[in-house]
Each structure stands twice: as C-alpha cells, then as structure tokens.
N, C-alpha and C positions, 0 to 999 in steps of 0.2 A: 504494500500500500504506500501509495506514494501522497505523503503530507505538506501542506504549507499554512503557516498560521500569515496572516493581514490585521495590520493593526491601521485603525484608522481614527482620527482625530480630527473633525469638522470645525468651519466655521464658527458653530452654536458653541464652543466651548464645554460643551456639556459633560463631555468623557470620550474614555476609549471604545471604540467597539472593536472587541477581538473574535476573528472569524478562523477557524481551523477548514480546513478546505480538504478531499483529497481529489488528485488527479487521475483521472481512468483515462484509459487505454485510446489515444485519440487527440488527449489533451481538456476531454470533457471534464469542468468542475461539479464536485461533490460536494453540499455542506453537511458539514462532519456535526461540528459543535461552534456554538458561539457563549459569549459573556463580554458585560458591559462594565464595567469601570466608572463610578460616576466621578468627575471632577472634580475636585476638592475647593472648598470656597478662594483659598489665601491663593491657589495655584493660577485655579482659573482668574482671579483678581490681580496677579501677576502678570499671567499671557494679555489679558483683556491690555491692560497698560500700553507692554509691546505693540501692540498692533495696532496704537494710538501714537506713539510714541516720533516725537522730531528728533529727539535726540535720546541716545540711551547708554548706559557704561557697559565695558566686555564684560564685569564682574556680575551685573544683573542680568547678561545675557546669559552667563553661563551658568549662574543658578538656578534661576529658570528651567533651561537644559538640564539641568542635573535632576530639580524636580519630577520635571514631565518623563525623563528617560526611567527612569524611577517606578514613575506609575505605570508606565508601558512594563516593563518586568514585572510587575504586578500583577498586570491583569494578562501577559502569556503567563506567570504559573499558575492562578487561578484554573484560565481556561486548560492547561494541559492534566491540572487537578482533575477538575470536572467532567473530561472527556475519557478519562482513563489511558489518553494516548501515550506512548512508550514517547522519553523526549530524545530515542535515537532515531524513532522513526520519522520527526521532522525532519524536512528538508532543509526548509530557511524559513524567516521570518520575513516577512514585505512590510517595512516601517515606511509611509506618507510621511509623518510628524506633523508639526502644527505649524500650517501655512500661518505666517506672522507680516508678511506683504507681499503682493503678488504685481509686478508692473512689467508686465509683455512688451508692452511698449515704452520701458524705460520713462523717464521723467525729466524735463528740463533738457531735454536734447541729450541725455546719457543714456549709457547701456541699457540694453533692459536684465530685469536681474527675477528672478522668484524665491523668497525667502523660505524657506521651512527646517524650524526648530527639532533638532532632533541631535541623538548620537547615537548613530548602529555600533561604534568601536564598544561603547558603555554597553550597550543593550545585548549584543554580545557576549559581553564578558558575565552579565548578571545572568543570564539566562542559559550558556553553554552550547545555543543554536548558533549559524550561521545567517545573517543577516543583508536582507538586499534594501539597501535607501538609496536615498537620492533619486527619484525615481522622473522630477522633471528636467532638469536642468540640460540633459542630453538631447532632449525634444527644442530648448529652448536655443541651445547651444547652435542647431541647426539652423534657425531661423523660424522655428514655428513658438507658439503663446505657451506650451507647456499647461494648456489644460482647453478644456477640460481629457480626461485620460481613462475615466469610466467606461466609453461609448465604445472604446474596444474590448473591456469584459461584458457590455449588455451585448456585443455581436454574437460573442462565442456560445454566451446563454441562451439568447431571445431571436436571434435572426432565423424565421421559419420559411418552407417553399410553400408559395402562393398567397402569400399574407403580407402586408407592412403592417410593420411596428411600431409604434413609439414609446420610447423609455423618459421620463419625468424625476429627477432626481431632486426633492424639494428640500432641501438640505439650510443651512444660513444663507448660499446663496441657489439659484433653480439655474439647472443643467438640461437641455435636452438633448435627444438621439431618435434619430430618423431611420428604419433598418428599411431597406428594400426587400422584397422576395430573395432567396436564395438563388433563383434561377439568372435575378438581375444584378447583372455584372459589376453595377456601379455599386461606388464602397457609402457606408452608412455618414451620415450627416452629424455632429454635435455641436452644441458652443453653449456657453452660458446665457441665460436669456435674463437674469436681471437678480434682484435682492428676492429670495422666499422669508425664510425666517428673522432673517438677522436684524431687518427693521422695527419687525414686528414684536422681536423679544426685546429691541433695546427700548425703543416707546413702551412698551409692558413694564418694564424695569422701572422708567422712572417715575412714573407715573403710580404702580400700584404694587412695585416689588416684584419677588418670584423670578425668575428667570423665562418662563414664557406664559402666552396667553392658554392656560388649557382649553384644548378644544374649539379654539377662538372663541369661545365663549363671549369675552368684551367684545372681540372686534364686530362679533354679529351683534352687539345691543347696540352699535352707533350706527349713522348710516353714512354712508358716500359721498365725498362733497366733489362735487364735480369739479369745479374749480381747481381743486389744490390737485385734482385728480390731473386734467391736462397740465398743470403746471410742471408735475411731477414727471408726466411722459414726454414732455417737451426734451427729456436729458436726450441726445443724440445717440448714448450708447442703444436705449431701445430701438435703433433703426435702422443700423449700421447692418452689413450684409455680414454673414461670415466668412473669414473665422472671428473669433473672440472670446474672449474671456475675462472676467472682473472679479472684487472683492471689495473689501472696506477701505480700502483705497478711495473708491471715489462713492459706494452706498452705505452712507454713515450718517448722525446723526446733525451734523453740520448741516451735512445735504440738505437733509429734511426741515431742518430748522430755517435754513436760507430761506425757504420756499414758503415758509407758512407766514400768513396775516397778523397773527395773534388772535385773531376770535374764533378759531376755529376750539370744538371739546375736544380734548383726549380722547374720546371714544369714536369721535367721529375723524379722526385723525385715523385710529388704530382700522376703525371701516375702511379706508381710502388705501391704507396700507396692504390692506390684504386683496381690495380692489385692485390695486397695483399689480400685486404680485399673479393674481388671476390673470389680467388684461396684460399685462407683459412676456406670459407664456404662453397665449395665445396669438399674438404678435409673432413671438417667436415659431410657434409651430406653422405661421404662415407665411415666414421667412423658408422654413425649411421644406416647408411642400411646395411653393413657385421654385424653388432652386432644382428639387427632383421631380419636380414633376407627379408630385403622387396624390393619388385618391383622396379625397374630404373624410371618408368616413374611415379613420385606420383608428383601431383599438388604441389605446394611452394605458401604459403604467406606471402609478405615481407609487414612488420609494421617499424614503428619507423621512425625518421626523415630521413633515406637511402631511408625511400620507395618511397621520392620524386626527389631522384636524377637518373635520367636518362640516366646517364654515369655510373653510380652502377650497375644501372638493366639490360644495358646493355651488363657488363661485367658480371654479376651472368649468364645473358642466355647464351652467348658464353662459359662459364664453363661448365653451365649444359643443352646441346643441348636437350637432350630426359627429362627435368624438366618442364611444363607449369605453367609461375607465374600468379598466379590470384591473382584479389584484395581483398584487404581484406574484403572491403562494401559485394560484391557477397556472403563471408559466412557469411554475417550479422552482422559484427561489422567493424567500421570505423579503419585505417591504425593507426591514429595518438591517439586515447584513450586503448589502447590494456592495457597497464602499468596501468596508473590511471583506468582503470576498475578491473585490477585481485585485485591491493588494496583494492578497494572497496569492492570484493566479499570475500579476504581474513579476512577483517572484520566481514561479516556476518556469513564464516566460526568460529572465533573467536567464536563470543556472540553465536554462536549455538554450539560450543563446538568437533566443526568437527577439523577433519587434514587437514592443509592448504602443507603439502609437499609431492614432493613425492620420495618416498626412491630411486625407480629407476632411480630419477633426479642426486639428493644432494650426492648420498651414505650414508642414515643415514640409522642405522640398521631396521628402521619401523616409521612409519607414527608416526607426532607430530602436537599437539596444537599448533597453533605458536601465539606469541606476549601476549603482557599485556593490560590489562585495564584498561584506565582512565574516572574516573566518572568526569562529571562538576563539 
C-alpha cells in the first residue's frame, strides 16, 4: 500500500487538515483517514499579524514557523495514531504551509514572489517521514501565478467521459475548475474567482466575535445593498480573463472599509458580502464557460468550509438557476479533505517525478515538477 499524508493550512486560519491518502495502481487516490487540528488562538493571532504585516522581524518570522511546524507534527501523529497506519508505510508528507502573501504579479514593478510559512527540514525531523514542500514557487519560477494548484487533483478525481464538471473550492478565498468530458482533448480550466470566507469571517469578527458567521446565519438576517454591492464588483480583478489568482493582498478589510458610506448595518454589510461572494463565482463560472465553450447546465461541486453554509448555497443557486450543486461525497471524495488530499497526491506526484500543475490553470508556459524534498 502505497501512502501519503497532505497537510493543508487555509486562508481561514482555522487549523490543519490532515489527509492520509493511498495511491492505487494507476495513480488513483484513496482516502484513507483524515483529522483536523484546530488552531490555537495566540498562533492563529500570530499568523493573522503576518499577513497584515508592512514590516516584520526574522525573529517573529521564525517563531511563528516554529509554532505552526509544530502543530503540523501534531496533527500527522494524531492522524497516523488514529488511522492505525505503520509510519514506515508513509511515503512522504505534502506540506502547502500557511500562505502569508501571495503577489503573482509582484508589487511596485518587483518580482513576483508567493510566500508560504513552513519548515519541511523541522517537520521532518519531528515526524521521521520524508517530506515534499514548496510546492508553488517552481510553477511561479516559470512564469505562471502559482495557484490556484487544486484543479489538477479535482482532474484526477472528478474528470468523467460524457459529462462536464465543475469543482467550487469555497475556502477564505473561492477557486474554481472547469473539467471537460474525458473524451475532450482540451485541459481543464481554474483561477481564483474572488474573497469566499475570508470577508465574511473578518466583518463576523469585528462586529460580533467568533471566528465565522455559523451557517450565515447573520448574513441571511440582513439584506443586500445594492449599492455597496456594485461598488464592490467595480474591483477589476472580478473581470479580468484568466489566469489569476488572489488573497489578502488586495481582499481585506481596508478594501471593504474604503468602499463603505458609513450608514450602511453590519448585517447588511455581512448580506452584500456573501452576495458578493455568490455573484463573483458566478461571474467567474461565466468567464470559464465562454473560454471552453461549454454547456449552461454542468453539475457544481462546492468543497471547503462555504460548502456548509446554507445561506452561501443558497445564494450560488439563485445565481446559477440552470447549475445543479451536488455533493461532493456522490463523486466520491468528502467536501471538507479536497485540499489536504491534492497535497497528499501532489506529493506522490513529487517522489514519482510527475507534473503537479497545470499550465492551463497557472499560465506557466508547460507543465513542472513542483516542490522539494526532505529526507528524515
């Protein structure tokens, strides 16, 4: 049996999720066993900083790092506790780390650079696996954005003959992925389509505490202002063709602040947010059906922590009337490990020496190796 654990660390801050994966005969992924890690307040109040941050010391960078590597060993010996797996039979570990700035496009006429906190040397050592990070910068290295990088684990998964697909990753920030029939030659579509959660839990935060809105619950008691609704969609990134990709870089609470009146409620703010995040991934899926060409009516699968808000799902359907969302279970992999699993398999892409991107994702001129290797 061939093993790989993916550990993955979102936007939301919220924790790790660790995915044990195994690989069948093909290259098909298995999910084995998962476990979640929750965040710890001082940690996540640490990273939130960073990724605010104009200027910072190596000393609080590396603490940080030391922290989060920490929790990551954490929560692979949990998960290898609870799974009962032998830890000779892992193969490697696939560490993302915690995106802390993401600028594809460089900034001020400089490089472009994508940051993610991590140490596989450390994580390695704690844990006694071999370790595959770094997983965008060789995407980026080449000339492509270095994300999104899921859309080629939803191909291996979700790509069926005679059907299109679409994959909805509603995470801090919403990812999507366009698959074609299997019979159709052309490669599957992804890019970021805009802010899902990250808005929505930072306006929850200040306003009423807690780390997210359950359920949207508030977001559904306010209602829509239309107004701050166009204002909002006025950003250019919603328009742009692909590729792309984004983060808190530019969907942060400043954003949002710039743009408001002042008389608008908190709750009717937090409506417009979630409106947003609807009307932006419908956008988005209509960006990616005029590019291929494909049918109105293609199934949607919403993953990520959005896929259990009910106030979300209910504004994506009202967007997209002729979309039926299915779940994610029905094409045989659970809502919430989607991420910690492509890690996983980007790993075993890794140690088998395969291309973990895909150029029609990133815009990188041709498929690349992605990440480094750490031996125990």
């Amino acid at each position: 049996m061939t093993l790989f654990i993916g550990l993955m660390s979102g936007t939301s801050l919220d924790g790790i999720d660790a995915a044990l994966i195994e690989i069948r005969k093909g290259g098909a992924p298995r999910l084995v066993a998962t476990h979640d890690t929750p965040m710890p307040e001082t940690l996540r109040d640490r990273l939130w900083r960073l990724c605010h941050a104009d200027r910072v010391s190596f000393a609080e960078l590396a603490a940080a790092e030391d922290a989060f590597c920490r929790l990551q060993a954490a929560a692979v010996e949990a998960l290898i506790a609870s799974s009962g797996a032998e830890r000779t039979a892992i193969s490697a570990i696939g560490s993302h780390g915690q995106t802390i700035e993401h600028a594809p496009r460089g900034h001020d006429g400089g490089p472009a650079y994508t940051l993610q906190l991590d140490n596989p040397s450390l994580l390695a050592e704690l844990t006694g696996c071999t370790v595959v990070a770094d997983f965008r910068r060789r995407d980026l290295a080449a000339g492509g954005q270095a994300a999104p990088l899921a859309p080629a684990f939803h191909e291996a998964l979700f790509r069926a003959p005679g059907e299109w697909r679409l994959v909805l990753n509603l995470g801090g920030f919403a990812n999507l992925t366009l698959l074609p029939p299997t019979e159709d030659e052309r490669a599957p579509l992804g890019f970021d389509t805009g802010p899902a959660n990250a808005l929505l839990d930072a306006w929850h935060a200040r306003h009423r505490g807690g780390r997210f809105d359950a359920g949207g619950e508030w977001a559904a008691s306010g209602r829509v202002d239309d107004a701050l609704l166009e204002r909002l969609l006025a950003e250019p990134f919603f328009h742009q063709p692909p590729p792309r990709s984004t983060g808190r870089e530019l969907f942060h609470l400043a954003w949002l602040e710039a743009r408001l009146t002042g008389k608008e409620s908190p709750e009717d703010v937090q409506a417009t947010l979630a409106e947003l995040t609807a009307t932006s991934v419908a956008l988005g899926i209509g960006i990616a059906r005029e590019k291929l060409a494909a049918p109105t009516a293609v199934a949607l699968i919403p993953c990520g922590g959005g896929a259990h808000n009910p106030d979300l799902l209910a504004r994506l359907a009202r967007q997209l009337p002729e979309t039926p969302l299915v779940a994610s279970a029905d094409w045989g992999w659970p809502a919430d490990w989607l991420e910690a699993g492509a890690f996983a398999w980007l790993a075993w892409r890794r140690l088998a020496g395969l291309p973990g991107n895909l150029p029609s994702v990133t815009g990188a001129p041709s498929h690349r190796v992605l990440g480094g290797i750490f031996a125990p």
